[in-house]
N, C-alpha and C positions, 0 to 999 in steps of 0.2 A: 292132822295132815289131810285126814282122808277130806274134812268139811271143810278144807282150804282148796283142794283138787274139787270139787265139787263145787264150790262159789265162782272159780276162775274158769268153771268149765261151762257155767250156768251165764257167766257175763260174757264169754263167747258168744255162745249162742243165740242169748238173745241181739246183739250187736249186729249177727248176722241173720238173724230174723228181723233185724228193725231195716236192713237193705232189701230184703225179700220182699215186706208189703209196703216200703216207700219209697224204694228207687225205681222208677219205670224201666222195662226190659231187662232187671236182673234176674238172674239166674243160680241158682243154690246148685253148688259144686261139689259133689264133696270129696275133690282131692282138695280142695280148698280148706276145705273143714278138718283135711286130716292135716293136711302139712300147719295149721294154725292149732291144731292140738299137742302136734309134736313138739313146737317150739312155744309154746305156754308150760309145758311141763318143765324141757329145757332150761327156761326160765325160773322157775319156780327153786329147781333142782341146784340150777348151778351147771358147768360143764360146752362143749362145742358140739352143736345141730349142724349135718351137712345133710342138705335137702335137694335132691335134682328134681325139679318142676317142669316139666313140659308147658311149650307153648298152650295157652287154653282153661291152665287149673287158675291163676291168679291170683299169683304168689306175691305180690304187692302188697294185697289186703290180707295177704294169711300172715305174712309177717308185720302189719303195720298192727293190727286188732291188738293181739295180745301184749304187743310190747307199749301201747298208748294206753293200754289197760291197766298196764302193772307202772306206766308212769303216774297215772290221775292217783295209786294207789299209793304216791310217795317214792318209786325209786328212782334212781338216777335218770339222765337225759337218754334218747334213744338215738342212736348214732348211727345212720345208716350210709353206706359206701357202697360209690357206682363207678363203672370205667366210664359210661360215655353220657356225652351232656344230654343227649334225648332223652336217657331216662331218668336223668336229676328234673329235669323239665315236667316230667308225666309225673313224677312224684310230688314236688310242690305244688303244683296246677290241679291233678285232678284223685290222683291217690289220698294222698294226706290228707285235705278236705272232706273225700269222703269219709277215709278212715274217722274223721273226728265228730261227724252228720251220726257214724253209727254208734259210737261210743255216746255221744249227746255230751261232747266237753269239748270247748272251744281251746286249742291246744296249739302253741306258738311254735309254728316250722320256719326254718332259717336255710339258705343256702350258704355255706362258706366256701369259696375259691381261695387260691394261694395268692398271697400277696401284691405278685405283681399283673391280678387282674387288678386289680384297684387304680383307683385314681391316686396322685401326692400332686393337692393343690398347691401347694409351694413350689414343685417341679414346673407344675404343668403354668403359673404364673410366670416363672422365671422363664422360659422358653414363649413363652405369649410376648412378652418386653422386648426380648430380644428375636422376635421373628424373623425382623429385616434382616440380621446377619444369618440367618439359617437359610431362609427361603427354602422349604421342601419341596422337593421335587415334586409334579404332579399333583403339588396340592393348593388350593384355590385360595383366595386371600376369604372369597365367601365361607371354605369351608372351617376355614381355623375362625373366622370370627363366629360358625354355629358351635367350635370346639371350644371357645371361650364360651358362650352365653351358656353353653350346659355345664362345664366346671361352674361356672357361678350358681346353677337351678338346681341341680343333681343332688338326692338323697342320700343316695347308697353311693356312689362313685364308682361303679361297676362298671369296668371299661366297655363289657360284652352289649351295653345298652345302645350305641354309636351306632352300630348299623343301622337298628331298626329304629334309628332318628335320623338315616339320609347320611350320617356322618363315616366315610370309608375312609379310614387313616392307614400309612404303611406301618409294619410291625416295625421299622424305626424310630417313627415319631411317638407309635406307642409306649415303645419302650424308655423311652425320654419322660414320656409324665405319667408313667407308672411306680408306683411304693415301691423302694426299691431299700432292701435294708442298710446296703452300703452307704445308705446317703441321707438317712433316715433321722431326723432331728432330734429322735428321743423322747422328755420327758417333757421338750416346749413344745410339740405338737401334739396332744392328750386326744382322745378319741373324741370328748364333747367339744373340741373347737376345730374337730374338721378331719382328723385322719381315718379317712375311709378304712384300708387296712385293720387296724384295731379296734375301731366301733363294730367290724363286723367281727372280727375273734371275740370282745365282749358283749355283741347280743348271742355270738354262739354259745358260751358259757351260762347265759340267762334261760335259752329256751329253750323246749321241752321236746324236739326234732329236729338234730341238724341232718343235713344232708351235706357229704362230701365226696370226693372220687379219690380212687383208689391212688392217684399219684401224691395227692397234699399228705393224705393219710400215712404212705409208705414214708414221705420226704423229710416230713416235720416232727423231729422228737418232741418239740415242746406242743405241739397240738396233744400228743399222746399223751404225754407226761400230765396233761390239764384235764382236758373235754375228756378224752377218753378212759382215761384213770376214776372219773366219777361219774360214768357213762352207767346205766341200768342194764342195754344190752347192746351189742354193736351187729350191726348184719351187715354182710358182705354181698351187694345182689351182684351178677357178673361177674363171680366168683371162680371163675376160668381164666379171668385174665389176670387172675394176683401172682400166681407166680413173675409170668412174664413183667408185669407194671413193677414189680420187685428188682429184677433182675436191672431193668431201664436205671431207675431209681439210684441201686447202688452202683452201677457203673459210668463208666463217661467215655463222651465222644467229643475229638477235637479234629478238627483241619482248619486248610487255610482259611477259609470264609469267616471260620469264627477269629482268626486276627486280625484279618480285616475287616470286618463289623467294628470290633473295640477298637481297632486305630480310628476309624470313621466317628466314633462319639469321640476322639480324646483330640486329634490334631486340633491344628491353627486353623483349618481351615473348613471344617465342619462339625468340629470338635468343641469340648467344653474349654479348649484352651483360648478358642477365637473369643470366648466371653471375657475372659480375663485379659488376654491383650487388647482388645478394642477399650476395655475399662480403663487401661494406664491414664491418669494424670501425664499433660504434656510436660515434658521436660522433668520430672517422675518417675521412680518407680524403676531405677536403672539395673537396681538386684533381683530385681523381679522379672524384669525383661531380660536378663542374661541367662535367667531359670527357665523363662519359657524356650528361649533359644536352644538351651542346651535339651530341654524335654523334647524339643520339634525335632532336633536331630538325632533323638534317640528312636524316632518311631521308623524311620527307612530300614534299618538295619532288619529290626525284629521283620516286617515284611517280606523282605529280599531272604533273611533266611530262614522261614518260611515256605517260600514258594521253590528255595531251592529243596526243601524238605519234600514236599509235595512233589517234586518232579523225581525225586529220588524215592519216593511210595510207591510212583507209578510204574518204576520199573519191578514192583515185585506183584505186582495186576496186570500180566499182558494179556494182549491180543481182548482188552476191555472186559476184563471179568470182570464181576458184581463183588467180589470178596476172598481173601488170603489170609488164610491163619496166619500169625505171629510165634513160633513156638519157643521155649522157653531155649535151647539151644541155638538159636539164631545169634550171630554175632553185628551188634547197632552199629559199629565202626563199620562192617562189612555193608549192612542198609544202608546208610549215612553215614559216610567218612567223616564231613565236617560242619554240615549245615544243622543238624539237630545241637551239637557240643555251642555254636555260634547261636542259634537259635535260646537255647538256656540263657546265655551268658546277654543278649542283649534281652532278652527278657529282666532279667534283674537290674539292670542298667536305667530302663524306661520306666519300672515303678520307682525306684529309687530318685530319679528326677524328676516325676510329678509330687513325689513328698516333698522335696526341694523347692518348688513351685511353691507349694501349699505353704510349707513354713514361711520361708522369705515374704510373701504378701501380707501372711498375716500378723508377722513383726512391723510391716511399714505400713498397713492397715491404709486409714481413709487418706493418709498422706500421701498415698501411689494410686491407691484405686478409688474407683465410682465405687456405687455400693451394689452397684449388680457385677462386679466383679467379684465382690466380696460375699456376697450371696453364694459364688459361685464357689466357692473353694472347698465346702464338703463335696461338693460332685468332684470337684481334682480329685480329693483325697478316693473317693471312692472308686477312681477308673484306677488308682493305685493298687488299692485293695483286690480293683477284678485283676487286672494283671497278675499282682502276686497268686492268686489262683486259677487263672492259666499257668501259670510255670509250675501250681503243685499238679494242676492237672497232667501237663506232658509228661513231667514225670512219672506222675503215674502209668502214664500210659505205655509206657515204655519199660516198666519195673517187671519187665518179663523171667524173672527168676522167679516172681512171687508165685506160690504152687496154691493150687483151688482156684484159678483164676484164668480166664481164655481173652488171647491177645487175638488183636484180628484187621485188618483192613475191610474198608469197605468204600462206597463212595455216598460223598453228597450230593446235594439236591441236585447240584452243578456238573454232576459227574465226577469231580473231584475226588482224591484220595484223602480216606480219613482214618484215624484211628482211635481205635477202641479197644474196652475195657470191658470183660460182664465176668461178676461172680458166676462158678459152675453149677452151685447150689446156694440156692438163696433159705431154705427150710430152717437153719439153726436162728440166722437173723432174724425172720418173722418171729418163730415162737421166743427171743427171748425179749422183740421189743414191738410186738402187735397182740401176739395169743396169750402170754404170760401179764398184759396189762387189762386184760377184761376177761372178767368171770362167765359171763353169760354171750356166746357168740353163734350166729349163725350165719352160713357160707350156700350160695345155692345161684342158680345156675338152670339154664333147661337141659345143659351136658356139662357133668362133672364126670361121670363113671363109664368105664369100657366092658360092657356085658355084664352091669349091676356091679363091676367091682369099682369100688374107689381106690384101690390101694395106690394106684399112679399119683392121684391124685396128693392123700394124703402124704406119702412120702415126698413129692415136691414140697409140698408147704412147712413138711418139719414137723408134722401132726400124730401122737402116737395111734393105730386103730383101736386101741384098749381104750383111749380118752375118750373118745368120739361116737356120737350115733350118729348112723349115715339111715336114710331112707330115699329110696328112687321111686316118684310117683308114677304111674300109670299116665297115657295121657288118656286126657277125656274127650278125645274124638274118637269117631269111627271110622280108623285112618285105612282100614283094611278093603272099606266099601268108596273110600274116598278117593284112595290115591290107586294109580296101575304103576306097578312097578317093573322095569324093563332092563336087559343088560343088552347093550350090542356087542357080539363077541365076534364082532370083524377086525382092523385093523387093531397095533399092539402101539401106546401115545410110543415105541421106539423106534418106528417101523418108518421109512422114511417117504411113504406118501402117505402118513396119518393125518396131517394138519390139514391135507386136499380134501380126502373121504371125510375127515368128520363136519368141512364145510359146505360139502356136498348134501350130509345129513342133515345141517342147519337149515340149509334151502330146500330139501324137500319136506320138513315139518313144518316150516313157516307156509311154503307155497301151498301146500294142502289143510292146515290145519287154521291158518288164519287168526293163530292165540295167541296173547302173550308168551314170548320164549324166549328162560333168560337160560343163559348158556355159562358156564363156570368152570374156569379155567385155571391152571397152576401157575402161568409166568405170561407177562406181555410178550414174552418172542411170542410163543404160542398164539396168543391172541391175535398180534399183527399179521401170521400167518393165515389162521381162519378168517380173518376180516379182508385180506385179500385175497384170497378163496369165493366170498360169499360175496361181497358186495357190490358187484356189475350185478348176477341173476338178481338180487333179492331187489336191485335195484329196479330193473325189468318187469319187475312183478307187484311193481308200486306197496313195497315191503320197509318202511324205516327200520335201517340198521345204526343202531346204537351202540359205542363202543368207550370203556373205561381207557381213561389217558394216565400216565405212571404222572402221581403229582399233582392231579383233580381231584378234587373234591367229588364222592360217588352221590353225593346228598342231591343236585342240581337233574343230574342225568338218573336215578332212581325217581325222580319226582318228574321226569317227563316220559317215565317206562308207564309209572304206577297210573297216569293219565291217558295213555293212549292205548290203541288197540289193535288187536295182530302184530306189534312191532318185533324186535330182537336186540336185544339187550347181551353183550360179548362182557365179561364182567372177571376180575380176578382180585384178590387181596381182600378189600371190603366187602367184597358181594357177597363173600360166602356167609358174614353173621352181619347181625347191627341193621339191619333195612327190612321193613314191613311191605309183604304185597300181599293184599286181601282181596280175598274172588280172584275177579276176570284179570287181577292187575299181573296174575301170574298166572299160568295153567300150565306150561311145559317146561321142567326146568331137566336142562341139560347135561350131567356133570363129566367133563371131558378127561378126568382122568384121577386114579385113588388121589388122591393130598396129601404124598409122603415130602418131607421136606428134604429139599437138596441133600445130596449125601454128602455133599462137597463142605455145606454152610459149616464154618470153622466153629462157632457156638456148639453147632450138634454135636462134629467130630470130638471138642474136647468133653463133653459130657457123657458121650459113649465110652470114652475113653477112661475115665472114673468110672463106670459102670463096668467096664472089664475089669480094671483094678479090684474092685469089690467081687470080682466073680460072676456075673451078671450079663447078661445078653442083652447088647445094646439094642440090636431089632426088635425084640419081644418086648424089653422092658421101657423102650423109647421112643422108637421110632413111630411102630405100630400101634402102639394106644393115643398118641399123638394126633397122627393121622387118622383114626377112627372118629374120635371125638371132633376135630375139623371136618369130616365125611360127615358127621349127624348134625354138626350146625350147617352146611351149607344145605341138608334134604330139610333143616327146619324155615329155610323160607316158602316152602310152598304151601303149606297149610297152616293157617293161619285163624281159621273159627271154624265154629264146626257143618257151614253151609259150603267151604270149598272145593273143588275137588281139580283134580289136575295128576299129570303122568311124572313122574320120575324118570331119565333115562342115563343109564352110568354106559358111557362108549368106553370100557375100559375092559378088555378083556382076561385082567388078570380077579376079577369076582369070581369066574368059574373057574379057573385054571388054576389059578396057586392057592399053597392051603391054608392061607391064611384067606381064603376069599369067603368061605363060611362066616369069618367075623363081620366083615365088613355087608351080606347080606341080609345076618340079622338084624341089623339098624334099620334097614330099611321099612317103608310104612305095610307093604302086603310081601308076601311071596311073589319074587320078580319070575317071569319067562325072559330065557335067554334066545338069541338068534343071533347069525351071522348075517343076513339078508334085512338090506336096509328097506325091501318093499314089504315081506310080513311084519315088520316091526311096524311101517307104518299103515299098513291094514289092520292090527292088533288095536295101536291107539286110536285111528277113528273109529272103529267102531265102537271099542269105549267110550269115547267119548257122545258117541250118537244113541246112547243110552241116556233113558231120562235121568237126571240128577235125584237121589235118593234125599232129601232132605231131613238130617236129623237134629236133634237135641245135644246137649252135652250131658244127657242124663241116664244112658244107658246102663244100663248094669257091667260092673266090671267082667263077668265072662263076655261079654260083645266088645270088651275094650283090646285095643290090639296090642301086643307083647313087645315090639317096636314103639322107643320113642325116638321125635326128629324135635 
């Protein structure tokens, strides 16, 4: 054993001395070195690595070395799981490459998305044939004919590729000729004669790195059951967001829009049904056409009771609230007298008469129909299929006796009233169908632990701490000389000219300071607040103020912050993790208030409330490590290498005041100074910042490393 630890620990090293003198501008790290020791052992061992990595060590290559190491040595595939596409992107592109430059073994990485990223050229043919009766909205005749010429050219059939070929499709028509399994031909469509979908699950079973995201991974037993059951090691990078990606996974959300989306693929008149009627044979086809009639007439009903379902949702969301528990004593006749009871009943009605459809056609076959009629009849059967799974979903959704389970309203894109479903605790179901199917796993993250403890952690995921080694790296900057950490301990976010003063504060650090300042907020009321607060001055002061909109995409508007200079960037939800600004693209970052989550959110309330049950302090045990770990990802976008520097400023004056305000300043990058007085404050930070920039390394010795990580 000892001269197996020894070989594996000798082909590290050298791996990472072959990037040292051949990659220009690397840098030998050695939280790098340590966290890729910890998970070779790991490995070697057997068992689950939970690793927190700070911005800087590059935990990419600590985890990709040792596990392409002990692949080329014969073991299983190496299975690596992300939440977000940017960094499945940085891992195929420029990670894994390298990883495989230092190994010196040319080693086959794969992306796999779920299903219905993929193309299904037999959908997306049948809807090319039949264009003229669809006519999509907004969509060009030039651009469906470049939509055809790349179904004809296309390798992989990865729908994500259409953008960045000029081709912008609504998520309607993508869903239309995307693999879809209701519809799915089976064993006549084999992967070598064209189904995109399963030639990518069979090279993923071939090669030697797949790359997937936490969603396919939680969603697909049969993924698990395969790739993953013969997987060598599996690593979780983003590993803060598996519970939540879990909870999404097993539960469900329905409202109106989602019936009227499926009426919209199924009618006569935008529908898969317009294919089969336009197909009749004239004077033809009269059982079929009495089937489609009687299907046409069953889709009003389910609409109408629907929407009267929705307007009886609304009345338990007044005065526009965001969200209403469901609680398990609520009485459904009292919410919905008769529209959910009608709602059921024509739901079964409408699948039941597109199988009707289906049979009758395809008893009277080429005799009634064209043959793009009859093409068409698995998509019938299959809007059947989705129907019968909207009606298990409603009822689901409404099985509010079920206990371990939190009922809840909220609203859609639309504003609308929707309902939902989330398990309280997702931990049993992980380990008995993620951690119980692979031997060797590791989970990491730049924030998993609240003051070096994991224990929140573990216990969300259903992870015993006896099974587990946990290690919290250091970071490898010198965040103490880097960063000025601040608290304004003026106004309180409850105090009802907060949202004035702290836009007041936004305009005199933009007006004096002239830096990037992104400012990070809890709720768009908030934001709309400070953004009309600030944006006459900053306007006056030829200051671009930049502001996140509920339903944008933050990716567009980060990318003309990280470009420009002196601006102001008002940011909430996404800002706080997932977005890179290096150097000058950020130097003042704002944060307007702790990051506790609504006390109200009907999720939280019932999972405090299992925490009482068990004995347990929901604030201590939920709330507030919660909130800490959202507090250290949104202070880790400001430092970003180790040439940054930039101010920290939390307007939140419950840091010094309440006693829990101790936790939340230890995260912080230096020892903050507190003030009430928004001119010391800003006397504090120029002159900080009119100090020359200390330029260092990432090679400091750990007593110079700071005891805060962000």
């Amino acid at each position: 054993m000892a001269t197996t630890n020894r070989n594996s620990n000798d082909l590290l090293d050298s791996a990472l001395d072959r990037l040292r003198l051949g990659e220009r501008g690397w840098e030998d790290r050695p939280g790098q070195r340590e966290m890729a020791r910890l998970w070779s052992e790991t490995m070697r061992e057997g068992g689950t690595l939970v690793v927190e990595a700070p911005t800087g060590i590059g935990k990419s290559l600590a985890y990709l070395l040792p596990a392409l190491l002990r692949r080329i040595r014969g073991s299983g595939p190496v299975i690596v799981s992300t939440c977000t596409k940017a960094l499945q992107e940085q891992l195929i592109r420029r990670d894994v490459p390298l990883a495989c430059r230092a190994i010196g073994a040319p080693l086959w990485a794969v992306t796999l998305k779920g299903r219905q990223n993929y193309l299904c050229r037999k959908r997306a043919e049948a809807l090319l044939n039949q264009r003229a009766l669809f006519a999509p909205e907004g969509v060009s005749e030039e651009t469906m004919e470049a939509l055809r010429s790349w179904t004809e050219r296309t390798s992989t059939g990865a729908l994500d590729e259409l953008p960045g070929m000029g081709i912008e499709l609504p998520p309607s028509l993508l869903a239309e000729i995307a693999s879809d399994p209701l519809v799915c031909a089976g064993s006549s469509c084999e992967a070598a004669s064209g189904c995109f979908a399963k030639r990518a699950r069979r090279d993923a079973l071939r090669a030697d790195v797949v790359l997937v995201n936490h969603a396919l991974l939680l969603s697909d037993p049969g993924l698990r059951a395969t790739l993953l059951a013969e997987a060598g090691a599996l690593v979780l990078d983003e590993a803060h967001h598996v519970e939540r990606v879990a909870r999404e996974q097993l539960g469900v959300s329905l409202g109106y829009h989602d019936f009227l989306r499926l009426a919209g693929r199924t009618d006569a008149r935008t529908g898969i049904l317009r294919v089969v009627k336009r197909s009749l044979r004239r004077g033809r086809g009269g059982a079929v056409a009495e089937r489609i009639q009687v299907a046409e007439s069953s889709i009003p009903p389910v609409i109408a009771h629907a929407a009267a379902l929705a307007r009886d949702l609304e009345r338990w969301l007044p005065d526009g609230a965001a969200s209403a528990r469901l609680s398990r004593d609520l009485d459904l006749a009292r919410l919905s007298p008769s529209a959910l009871d009608g709602l059921l009943a024509s739901l079964g009605s409408l699948s039941r008469s597109l199988e009707g459809v289906a049979d009758a056609a395809a008893h009277e076959g080429e005799a009634a129909l064209r043959a793009e009629g009859l093409e068409a009849l698995d998509e019938v059967r299959a809007r059947s299929l989705a129907w019968i799974e909207t009606e298990r979903a409603l009822r689901s959704v409404v099985a509010l006796e079920e206990k371990g389970v939190a009922f809840f309203l909220d609203r859609d894109e639309r504003r609308l009233p929707r309902l939902n479903r989330r398990p309280v605790r997702v931990g049993g179901e992980l380990q008995r169908t993620l951690f119980s199917v692979c031997d060797r796993i590791l989970l990491t993250s730049a924030t998993l632990s609240v003051g070096e403890d994991f224990g929140p952690l573990l216990d969300a995921l259903g992870l015993n701490p006896e099974d587990v080694r946990a290690a919290a790296l250091p970071s490898p900057f010198p965040l103490e000389r880097q960063v000025l950490s601040a608290v304004w301990d003026g106004s309180a976010p409850d105090d009802p000219d907060y949202s004035e003063r702290l836009g007041d504060l936004v305009v005199a650090l933009a007006t004096r300071l002239r830096r990037n300042t992104l400012v990070l907020l809890t709720s768009y009321q908030m934001l709309d607040r400070v953004a009309a607060r600030c944006a006459g001055p900053l306007e006056r002061e030829g200051i671009p103020l930049l502001r996140q909109i509920s339903g944008e995409s933050a990716a567009p508007l980060a990318a003309e912050f990280r470009a420009g200079e002196g601006l102001v960037l008002l940011g909430t939800a996404s800002f706080w993790e997932g977005v890179d600004f290096p150097g000058a693209a950020l130097e003042v970052l704002l944060i307007a208030r702790l990051p506790f989550s609504v006390p109200t959110d009907p999720l939280l309330v019932a999972r405090s409330e299992e925490i009482e049950a068990q004995g347990g302090d929901p604030f201590r045990d939920l709330a507030l490590p919660e909130a800490i770990l959202r507090f250290r990802q949104g202070i880790g976008r400001l430092i970003r290498t180790a040439e940054d520097r930039g101010t920290v400023i939390v307007a939140d004056p419950r840091m010094k005041r309440a006693s829990y305000g101790k936790r939340f300043q230890s995260t912080l990058p230096s020892a903050p100074f507190a003030t009430s007085s928004s001119e010391e404050l800003l006397e504090r930070v120029d002159r900080w910042f009119s100090l020359a920039p200390v330029r260092t390394g990432v090679g400091d010795p750990p007593e110079k490393e700071a005891a805060c990580r962000a």
